[in-house]
KEVEX-812534 format. One line per 10 residues: number of its first residue (from 1); their letters; for each residue x, y, z of C-alpha. Coordinates in pm, 1 decimal, decimal comma. Layout:
<nodes>
NUM> a> X Y Z | ...;
</nodes>
This chain:
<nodes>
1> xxxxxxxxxx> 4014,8 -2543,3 -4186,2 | 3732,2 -2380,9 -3981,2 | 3460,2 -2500,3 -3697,9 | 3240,7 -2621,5 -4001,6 | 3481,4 -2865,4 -4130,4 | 3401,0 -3083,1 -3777,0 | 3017,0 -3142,3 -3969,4 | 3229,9 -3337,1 -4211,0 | 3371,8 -3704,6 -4124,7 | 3613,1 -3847,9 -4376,4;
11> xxxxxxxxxx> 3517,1 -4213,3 -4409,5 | 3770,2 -4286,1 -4623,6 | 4067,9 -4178,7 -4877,7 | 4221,2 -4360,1 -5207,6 | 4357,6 -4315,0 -5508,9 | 4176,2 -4441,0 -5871,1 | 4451,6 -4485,1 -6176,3 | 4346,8 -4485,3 -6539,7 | 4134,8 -4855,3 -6556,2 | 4372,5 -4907,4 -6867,7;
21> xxxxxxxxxx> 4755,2 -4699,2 -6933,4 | 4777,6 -4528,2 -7307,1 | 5057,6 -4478,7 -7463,0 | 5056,6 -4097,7 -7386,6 | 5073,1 -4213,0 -7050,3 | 5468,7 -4278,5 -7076,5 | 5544,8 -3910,6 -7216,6 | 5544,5 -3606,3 -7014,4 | 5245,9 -3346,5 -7096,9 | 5410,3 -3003,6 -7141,7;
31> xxxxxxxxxx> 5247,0 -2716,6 -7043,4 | 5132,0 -2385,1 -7276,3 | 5187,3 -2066,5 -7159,3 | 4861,4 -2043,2 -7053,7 | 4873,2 -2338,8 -6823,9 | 5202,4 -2179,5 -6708,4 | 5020,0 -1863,6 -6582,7 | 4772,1 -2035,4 -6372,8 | 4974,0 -2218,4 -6150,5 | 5017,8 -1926,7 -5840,5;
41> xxxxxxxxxx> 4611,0 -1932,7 -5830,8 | 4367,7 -2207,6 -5692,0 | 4207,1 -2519,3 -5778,8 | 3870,2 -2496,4 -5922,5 | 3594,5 -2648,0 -5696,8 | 3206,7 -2695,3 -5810,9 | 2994,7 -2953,3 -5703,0 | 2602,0 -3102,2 -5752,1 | 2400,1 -3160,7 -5465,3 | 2148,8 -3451,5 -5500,9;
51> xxxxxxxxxx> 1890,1 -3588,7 -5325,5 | 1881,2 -3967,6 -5183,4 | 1610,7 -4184,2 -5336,9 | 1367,6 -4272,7 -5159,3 | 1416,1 -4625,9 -4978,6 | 1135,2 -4864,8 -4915,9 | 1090,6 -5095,8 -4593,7 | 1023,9 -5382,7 -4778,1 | 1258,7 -5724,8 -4743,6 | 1388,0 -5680,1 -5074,4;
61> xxxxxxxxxx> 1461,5 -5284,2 -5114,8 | 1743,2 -5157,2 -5133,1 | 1891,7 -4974,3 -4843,5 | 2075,1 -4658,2 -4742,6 | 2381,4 -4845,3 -4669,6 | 2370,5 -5069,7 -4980,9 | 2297,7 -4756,2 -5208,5 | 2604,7 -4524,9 -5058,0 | 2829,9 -4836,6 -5119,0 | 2677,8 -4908,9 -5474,2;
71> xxxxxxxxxx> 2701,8 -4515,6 -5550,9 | 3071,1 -4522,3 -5439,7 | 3173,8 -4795,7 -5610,7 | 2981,3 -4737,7 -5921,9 | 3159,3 -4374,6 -5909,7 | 3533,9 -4553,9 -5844,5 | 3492,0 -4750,5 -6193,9 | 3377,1 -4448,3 -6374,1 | 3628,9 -4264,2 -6270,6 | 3886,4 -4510,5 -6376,7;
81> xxxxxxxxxx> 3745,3 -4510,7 -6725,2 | 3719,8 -4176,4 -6770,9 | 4097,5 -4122,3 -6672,3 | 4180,0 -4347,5 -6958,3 | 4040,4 -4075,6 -7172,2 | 4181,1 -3763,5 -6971,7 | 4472,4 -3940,0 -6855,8 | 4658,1 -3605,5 -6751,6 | 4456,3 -3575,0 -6451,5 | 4568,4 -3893,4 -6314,4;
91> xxxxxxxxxx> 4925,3 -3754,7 -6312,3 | 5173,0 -3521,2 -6137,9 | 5365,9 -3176,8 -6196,0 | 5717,3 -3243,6 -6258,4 | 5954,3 -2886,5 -6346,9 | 6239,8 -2983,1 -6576,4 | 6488,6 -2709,2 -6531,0 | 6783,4 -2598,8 -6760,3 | 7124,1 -2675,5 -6600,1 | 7196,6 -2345,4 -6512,9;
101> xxxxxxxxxx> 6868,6 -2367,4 -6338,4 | 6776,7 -2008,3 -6535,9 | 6492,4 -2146,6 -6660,1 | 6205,1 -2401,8 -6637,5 | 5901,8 -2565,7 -6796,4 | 5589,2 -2774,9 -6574,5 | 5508,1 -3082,2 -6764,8 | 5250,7 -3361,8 -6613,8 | 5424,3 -3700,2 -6507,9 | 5198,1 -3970,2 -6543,8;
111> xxxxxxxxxx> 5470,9 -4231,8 -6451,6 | 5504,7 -4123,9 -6139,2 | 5162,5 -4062,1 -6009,8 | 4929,8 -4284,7 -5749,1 | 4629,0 -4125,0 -5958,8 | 4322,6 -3873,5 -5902,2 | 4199,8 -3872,3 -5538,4 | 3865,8 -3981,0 -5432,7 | 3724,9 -3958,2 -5076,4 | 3415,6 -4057,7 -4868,8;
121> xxxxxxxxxx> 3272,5 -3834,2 -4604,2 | 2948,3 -3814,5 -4400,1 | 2737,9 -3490,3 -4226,2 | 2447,4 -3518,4 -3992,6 | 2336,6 -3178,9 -4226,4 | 2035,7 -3195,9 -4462,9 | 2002,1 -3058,7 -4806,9 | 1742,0 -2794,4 -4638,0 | 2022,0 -2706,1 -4379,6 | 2287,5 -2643,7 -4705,5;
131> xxxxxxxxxx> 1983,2 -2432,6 -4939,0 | 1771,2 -2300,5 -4665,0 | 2028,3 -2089,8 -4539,0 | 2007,3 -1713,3 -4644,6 | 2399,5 -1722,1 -4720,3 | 2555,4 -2002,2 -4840,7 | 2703,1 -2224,6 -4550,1 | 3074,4 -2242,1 -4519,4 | 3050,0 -2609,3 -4410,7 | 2982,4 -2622,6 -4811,6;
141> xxxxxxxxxx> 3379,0 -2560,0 -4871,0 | 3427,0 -2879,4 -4638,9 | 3219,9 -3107,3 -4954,2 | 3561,1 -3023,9 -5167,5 | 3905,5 -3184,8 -5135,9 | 4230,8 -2907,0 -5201,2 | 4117,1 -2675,2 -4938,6 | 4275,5 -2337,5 -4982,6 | 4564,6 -2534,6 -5251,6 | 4689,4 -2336,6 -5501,7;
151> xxxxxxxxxx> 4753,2 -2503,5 -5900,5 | 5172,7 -2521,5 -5805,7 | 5063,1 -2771,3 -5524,4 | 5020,7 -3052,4 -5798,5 | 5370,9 -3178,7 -5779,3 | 5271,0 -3360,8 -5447,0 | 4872,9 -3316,6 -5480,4 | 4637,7 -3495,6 -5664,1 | 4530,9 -3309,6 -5994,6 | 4189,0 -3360,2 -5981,9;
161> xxxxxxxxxx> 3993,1 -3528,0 -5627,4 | 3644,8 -3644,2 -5604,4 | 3476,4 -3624,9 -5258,4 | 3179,6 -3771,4 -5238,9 | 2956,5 -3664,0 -4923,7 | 2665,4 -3805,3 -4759,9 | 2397,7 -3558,4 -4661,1 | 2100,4 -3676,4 -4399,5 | 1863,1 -3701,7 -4694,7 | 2142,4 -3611,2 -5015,5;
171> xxxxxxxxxx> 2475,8 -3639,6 -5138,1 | 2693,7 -3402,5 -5243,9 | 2952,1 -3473,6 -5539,4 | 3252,3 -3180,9 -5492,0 | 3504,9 -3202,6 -5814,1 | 3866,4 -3009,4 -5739,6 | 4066,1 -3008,3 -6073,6 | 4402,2 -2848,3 -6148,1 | 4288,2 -2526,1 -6273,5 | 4619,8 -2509,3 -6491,3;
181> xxxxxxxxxx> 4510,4 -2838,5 -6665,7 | 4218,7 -2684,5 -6742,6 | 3957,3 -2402,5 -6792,3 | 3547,4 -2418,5 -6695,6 | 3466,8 -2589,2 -7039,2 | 3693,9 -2847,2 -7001,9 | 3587,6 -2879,4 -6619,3 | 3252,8 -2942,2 -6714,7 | 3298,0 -3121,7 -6996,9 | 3495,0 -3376,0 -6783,0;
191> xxxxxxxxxx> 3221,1 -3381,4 -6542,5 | 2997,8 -3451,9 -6796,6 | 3201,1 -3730,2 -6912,0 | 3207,6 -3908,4 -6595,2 | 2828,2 -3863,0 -6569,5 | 2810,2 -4019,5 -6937,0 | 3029,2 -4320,5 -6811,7 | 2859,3 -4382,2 -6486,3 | 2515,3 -4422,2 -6640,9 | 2651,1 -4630,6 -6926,5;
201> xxxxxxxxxx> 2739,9 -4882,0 -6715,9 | 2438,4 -5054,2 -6644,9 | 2361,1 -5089,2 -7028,0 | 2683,1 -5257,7 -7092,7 | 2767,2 -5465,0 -6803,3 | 2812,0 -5825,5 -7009,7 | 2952,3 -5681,1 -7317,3 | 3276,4 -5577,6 -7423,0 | 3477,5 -5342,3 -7209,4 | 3552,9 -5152,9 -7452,4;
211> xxxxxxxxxx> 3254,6 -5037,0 -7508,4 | 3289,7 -4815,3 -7187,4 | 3532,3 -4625,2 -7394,3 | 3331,0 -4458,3 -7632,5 | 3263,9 -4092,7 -7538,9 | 3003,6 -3861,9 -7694,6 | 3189,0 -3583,4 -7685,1 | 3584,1 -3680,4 -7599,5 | 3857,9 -3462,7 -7513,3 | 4150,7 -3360,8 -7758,8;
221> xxxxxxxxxx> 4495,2 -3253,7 -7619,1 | 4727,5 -3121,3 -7759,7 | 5021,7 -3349,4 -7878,1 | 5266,7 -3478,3 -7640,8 | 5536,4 -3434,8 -7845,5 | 5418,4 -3029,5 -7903,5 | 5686,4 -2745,3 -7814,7 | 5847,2 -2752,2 -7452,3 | 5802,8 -2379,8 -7374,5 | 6093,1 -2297,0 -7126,6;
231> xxxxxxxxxx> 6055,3 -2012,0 -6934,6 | 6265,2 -1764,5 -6651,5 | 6233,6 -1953,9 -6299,5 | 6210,1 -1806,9 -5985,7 | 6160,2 -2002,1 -5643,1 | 5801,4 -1986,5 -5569,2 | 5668,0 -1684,1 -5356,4 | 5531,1 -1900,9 -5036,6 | 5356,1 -1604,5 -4904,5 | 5127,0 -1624,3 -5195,2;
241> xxxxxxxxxx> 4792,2 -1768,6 -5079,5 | 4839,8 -1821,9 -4742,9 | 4770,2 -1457,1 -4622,7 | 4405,7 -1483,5 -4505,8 | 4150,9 -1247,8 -4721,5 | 3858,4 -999,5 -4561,6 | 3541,0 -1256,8 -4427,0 | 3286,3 -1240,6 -4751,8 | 2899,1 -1306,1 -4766,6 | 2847,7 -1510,6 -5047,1;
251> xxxxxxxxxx> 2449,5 -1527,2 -5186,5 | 2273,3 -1691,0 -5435,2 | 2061,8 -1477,3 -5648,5 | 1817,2 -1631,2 -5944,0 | 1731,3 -1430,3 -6251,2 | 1443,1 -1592,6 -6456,9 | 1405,4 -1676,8 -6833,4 | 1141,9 -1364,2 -6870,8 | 1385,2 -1152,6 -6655,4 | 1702,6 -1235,0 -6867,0;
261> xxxxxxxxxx> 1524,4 -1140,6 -7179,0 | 1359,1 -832,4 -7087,1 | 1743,9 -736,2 -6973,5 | 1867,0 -835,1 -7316,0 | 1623,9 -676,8 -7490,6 | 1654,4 -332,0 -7320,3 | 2001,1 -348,8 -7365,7 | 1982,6 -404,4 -7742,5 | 1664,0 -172,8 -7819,6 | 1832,8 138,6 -7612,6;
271> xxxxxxxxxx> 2180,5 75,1 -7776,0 | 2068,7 37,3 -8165,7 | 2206,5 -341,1 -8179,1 | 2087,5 -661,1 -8164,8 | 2415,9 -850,6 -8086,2 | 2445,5 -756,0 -7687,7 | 2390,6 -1136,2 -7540,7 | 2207,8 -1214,3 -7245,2 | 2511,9 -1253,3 -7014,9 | 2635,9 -923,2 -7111,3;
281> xxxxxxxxxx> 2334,3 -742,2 -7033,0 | 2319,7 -919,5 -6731,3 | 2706,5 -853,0 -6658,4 | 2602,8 -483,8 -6705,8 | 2318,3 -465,8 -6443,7 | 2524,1 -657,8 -6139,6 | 2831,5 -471,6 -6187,5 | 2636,6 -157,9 -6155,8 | 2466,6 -276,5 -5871,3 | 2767,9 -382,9 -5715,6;
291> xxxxxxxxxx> 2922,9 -68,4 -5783,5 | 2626,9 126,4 -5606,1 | 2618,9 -45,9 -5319,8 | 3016,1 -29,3 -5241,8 | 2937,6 378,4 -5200,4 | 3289,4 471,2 -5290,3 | 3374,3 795,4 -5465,6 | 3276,1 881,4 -5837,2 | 3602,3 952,5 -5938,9 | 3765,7 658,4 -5879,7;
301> xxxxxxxxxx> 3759,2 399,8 -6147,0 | 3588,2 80,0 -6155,9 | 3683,1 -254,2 -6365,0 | 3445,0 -524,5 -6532,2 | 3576,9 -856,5 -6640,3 | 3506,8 -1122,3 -6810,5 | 3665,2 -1500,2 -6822,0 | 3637,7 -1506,4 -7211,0 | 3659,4 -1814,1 -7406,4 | 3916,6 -1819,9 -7686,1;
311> xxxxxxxxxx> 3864,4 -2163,6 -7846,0 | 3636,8 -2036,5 -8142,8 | 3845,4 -1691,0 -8161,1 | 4177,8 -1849,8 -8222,7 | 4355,0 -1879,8 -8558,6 | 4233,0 -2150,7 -8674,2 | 3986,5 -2235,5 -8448,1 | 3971,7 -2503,0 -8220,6 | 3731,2 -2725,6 -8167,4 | 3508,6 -2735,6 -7824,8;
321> xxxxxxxxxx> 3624,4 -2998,2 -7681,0 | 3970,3 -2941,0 -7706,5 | 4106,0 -2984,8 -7327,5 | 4286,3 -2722,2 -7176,7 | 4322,4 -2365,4 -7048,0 | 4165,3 -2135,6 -7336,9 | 4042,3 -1827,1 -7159,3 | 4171,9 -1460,1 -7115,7 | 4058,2 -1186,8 -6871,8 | 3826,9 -955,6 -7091,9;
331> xxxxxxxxxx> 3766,4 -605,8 -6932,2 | 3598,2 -299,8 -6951,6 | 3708,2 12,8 -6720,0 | 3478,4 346,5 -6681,8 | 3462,2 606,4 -6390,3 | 3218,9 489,0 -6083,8 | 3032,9 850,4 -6163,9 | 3045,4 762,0 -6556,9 | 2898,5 406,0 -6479,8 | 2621,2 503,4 -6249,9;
341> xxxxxxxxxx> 2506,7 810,9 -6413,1 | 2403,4 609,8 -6697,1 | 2185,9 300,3 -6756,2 | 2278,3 -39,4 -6750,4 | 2243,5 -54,5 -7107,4 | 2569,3 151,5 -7123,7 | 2735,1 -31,5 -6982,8 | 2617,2 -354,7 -7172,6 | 2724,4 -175,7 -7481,9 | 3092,7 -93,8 -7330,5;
351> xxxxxxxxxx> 3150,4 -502,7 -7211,8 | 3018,6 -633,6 -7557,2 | 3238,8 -366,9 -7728,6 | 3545,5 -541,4 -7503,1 | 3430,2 -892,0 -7617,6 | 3386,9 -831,6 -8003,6 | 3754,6 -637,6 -7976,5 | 3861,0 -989,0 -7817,2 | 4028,9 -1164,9 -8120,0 | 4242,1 -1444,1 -8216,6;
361> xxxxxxxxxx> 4510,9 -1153,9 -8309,2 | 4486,4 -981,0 -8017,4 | 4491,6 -1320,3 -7797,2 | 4829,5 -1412,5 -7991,5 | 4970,0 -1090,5 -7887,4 | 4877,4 -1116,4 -7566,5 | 5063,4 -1464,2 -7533,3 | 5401,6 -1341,3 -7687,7 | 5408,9 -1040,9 -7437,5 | 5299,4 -1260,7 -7147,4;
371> xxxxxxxxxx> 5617,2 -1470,4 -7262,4 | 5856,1 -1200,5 -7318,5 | 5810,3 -1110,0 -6928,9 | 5636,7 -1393,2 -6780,3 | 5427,0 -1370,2 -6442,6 | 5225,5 -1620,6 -6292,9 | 4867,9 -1512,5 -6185,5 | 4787,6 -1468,1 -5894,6 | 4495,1 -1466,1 -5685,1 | 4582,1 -1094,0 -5478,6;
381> xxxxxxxxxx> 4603,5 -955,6 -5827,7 | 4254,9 -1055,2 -5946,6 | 4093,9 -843,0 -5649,5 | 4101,5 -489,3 -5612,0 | 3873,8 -256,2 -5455,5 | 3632,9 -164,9 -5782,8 | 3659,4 -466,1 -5943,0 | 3381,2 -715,0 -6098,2 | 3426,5 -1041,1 -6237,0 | 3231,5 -1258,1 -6430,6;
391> xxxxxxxxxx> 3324,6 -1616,4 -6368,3 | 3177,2 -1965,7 -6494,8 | 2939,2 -1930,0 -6773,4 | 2517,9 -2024,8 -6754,9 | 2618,3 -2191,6 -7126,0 | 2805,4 -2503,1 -6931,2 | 2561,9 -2810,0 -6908,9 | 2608,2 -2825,3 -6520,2 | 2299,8 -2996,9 -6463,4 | 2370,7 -3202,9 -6746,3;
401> xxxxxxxxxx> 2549,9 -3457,6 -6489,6 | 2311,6 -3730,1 -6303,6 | 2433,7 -3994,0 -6108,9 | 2152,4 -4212,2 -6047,8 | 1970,1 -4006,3 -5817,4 | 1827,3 -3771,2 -6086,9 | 1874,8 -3431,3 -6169,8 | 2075,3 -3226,0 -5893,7 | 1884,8 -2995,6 -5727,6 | 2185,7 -2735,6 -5679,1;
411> xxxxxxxxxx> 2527,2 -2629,3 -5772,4 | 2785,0 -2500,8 -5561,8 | 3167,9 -2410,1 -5535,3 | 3431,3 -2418,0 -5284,3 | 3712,8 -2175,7 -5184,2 | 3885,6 -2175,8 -5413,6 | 3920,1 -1839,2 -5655,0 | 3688,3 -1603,3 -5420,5 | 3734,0 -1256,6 -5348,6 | 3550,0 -979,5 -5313,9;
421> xxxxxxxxxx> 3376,2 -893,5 -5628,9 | 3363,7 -1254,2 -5772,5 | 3003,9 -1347,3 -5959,9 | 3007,5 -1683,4 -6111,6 | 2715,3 -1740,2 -6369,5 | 2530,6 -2056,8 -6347,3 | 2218,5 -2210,1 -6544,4 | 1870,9 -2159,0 -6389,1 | 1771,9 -2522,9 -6296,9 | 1447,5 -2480,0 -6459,5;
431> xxxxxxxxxx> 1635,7 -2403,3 -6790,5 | 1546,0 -2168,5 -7048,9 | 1740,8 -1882,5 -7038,1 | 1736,5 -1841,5 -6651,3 | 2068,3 -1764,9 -6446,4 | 2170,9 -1789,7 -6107,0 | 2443,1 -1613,2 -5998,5 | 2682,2 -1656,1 -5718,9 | 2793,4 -1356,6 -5543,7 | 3080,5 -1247,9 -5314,7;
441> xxxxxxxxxx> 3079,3 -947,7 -5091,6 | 3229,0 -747,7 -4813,1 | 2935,0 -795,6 -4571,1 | 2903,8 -407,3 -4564,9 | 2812,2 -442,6 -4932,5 | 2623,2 -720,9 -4973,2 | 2367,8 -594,4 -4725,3 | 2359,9 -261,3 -4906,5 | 2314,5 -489,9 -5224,6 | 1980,5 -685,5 -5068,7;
451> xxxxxxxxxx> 1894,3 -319,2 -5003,7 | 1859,3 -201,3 -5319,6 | 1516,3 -220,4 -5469,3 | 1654,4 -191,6 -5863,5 | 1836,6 -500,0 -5791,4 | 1622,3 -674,8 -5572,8 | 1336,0 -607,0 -5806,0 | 1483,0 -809,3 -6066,0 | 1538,6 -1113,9 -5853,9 | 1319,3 -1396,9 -5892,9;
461> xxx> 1410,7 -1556,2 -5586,6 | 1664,5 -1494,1 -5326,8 | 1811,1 -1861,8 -5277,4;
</nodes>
């Protein structure tokens, strides 16, 4: 991997199945053509780093090695139930093609699957060594499982992997799940999930099993026996993903409650609305900022993008917690000269324009064209020179997951899906209406980025 991958020890590897099988498990899970376009890009990785209780000298206390084993353990039996309710993840990809071999559709085996990885590793590195640096550590992509594995890699991968990693003084829980399985709601709302389970346990130890299956918020699939969607097949390009991209800087940067607002409401006063959101407004100021600090030439064009949501925009809509891959690429393109010469609020205006135009109508189109000349994503395609992208979303309960050691003190990704360009959104962990966002530059830019005093002005605290 790289030198930082020798501060982490695997202790150990396994595989967890589904504590009970359902009866979905026998039938194959086809794939929409959403899930179908995902497969050429990578796995997505985010984790929660934690801090280790406290441990007492006395006799009786409990102690470090007693808690990591508890912790593991604890985590091994919640996974298993929580597989029984998203028992796709426990599977395999299987392609089923025609017998001309002209044409193919991905499905999920769950027959033929050992089940969802989970490993144990150790670092001598403390939580201050892992948030004290001014750039986020690469030994951080060592706390995920996948490394580097694109979505396609599921026939013979696990489709989701837990690595669990002992800190000095924290642990650090790294979740890698098969990003054609599923988008950053459903990501989170697993992780959630598995949080709910873990701290359920306690309460019901004694009492009925079953019990341990009752979800707050479960997850709805779509039916196994739904349309097969076969499509043109093509042996898989291997050069995809393993040509290695420019060395980034990624950075931390937290924007507080007051700061989001005042952004917002700029945005909305200047531009006669009131329906430009927070993120948008946001969106608008980074990818301006961005866009200053790469220096390139006004008259090239520059591209803004959102992950959008389509759940709620679909016709009918569906529900929340419906599992799966329900996003589309939402964009807004302007000059470099156009974009800088005005405000941010401008540009605000142009990405919620983008968004509102975003309908189920336009999503459905979208889909039958993708089908009528189908082409996987892919993760050289989502970069280019002028580009901004808006990944993850602050609205995801990602502190919302505790594990017996209270709430996490950080999140933090892996690899996977970085390029130059890429901001994920994150909650504040104070709440409120705070963001943190995760940025990736060519080291050229990000330092002219911490140079700018508009942007730097803005940031609460540079983390």
């Amino acid at each position: 991997m790289d030198s930082s991958s020798s501060e982490v020890k695997i202790i150990s590897k396994c595989f967890v199945k589904p504590k009970t099988l359902p009866e979905k498990w026998k039938e194959p899970y086809h794939f929409s053509p959403m899930d179908h376009v995902m497969l050429s890009i990578h796995y997505i990785q985010k984790g929660l780093l934690f801090l280790k209780p406290s441990f007492s000298e006395s006799d009786n206390a409990v102690k470090p090695k007693e808690f990591i084993e508890a912790l593991l353990q604890k985590l091994k039996d919640s996974l298993a139930i929580a597989l029984v309710h998203f028992y796709p993840l426990a599977g395999r990809l299987s392609t089923l093609k025609t017998n001309d071999s002209r044409s193919h559709s991905v499905f999920v085996d769950c027959n033929n699957s050992p089940g969802a990885g989970f490993i144990h590793a150790e670092s001598d590195l403390s939580v201050s060594d892992i948030l004290g640096s001014k750039y986020v550590p690469l030994v951080v992509q060592s706390f995920f499982d996948h490394h580097k594995v694109l979505n396609r890699d599921g026939h013979t991968m696990s489709l989701l992997s837990v690595k669990v990693t002992e800190l000095v003084d924290g642990v650090f829980i790294g979740l890698s799940m098969n990003h054609s399985l599923g988008d950053g709601s459903s990501f989170w709302q697993f992780f959630n999930s598995l949080s709910e389970i873990f701290n359920s346990q306690e309460e019901t130890i004694g009492s009925n099993n079953n019990a341990l299956l009752c979800l707050k918020n479960p997850p709805i699939f779509r039916e196994v026996s739904g349309p097969m969607y076969s499509l043109p097949f093509s042996e898989p390009d291997e050069s995809l993903g393993q040509s290695e991209p420019p060395v980034l800087k990624e950075r931390m940067f937290h924007f507080s409650s007051e700061t989001v607002r005042l952004l917002k409401s700029k945005a909305n006063q200047e531009c006669g609305t009131a329906k430009i959101s927070s993120l948008q407004s946001l969106t608008a100021f980074i990818w301006r900022s961005i866009t200053r600090a790469r220096k390139l030439p006004n008259d090239q064009e520059t591209t803004c993008r959102f992950a959008a949501g389509n759940r709620s925009r679909m016709n009918p809509p569906l529900p929340t917690n419906h599992f799966g891959v329900y996003i589309s690429l939402v964009k807004a393109t302007t000059t470099i000269g156009s974009l800088l010469e005005n405000e941010f609020e401008w540009a605000a205006l142009k990405l919620h324009q983008a968004v509102t135009e975003h309908i189920g109508e336009k999503i459905s189109y979208e889909i039958d064209q993708w089908l009528k000349s189908p082409l996987p994503l892919q993760v050289y395609r989502l970069s280019n020179l002028n580009i901004v992208h808006m990944g993850s979303s602050p609205r995801f309960n990602k502190y919302g997951s505790e594990f017996g050691m209270g709430k996490a003190v950080a999140v933090r990704s892996g690899y996977g899906g970085k390029y130059d360009g890429k901001v994920s959104a994150y909650p504040g962990r104070e709440g409120g209406a705070s963001i943190d966002l995760e940025v990736c530059l060519l080291p050229e830019s990000m330092e002219a980025l911490e140079s700018d005093q508009e942007f730097i002005s803005l940031v609460s605290s540079l983390t």
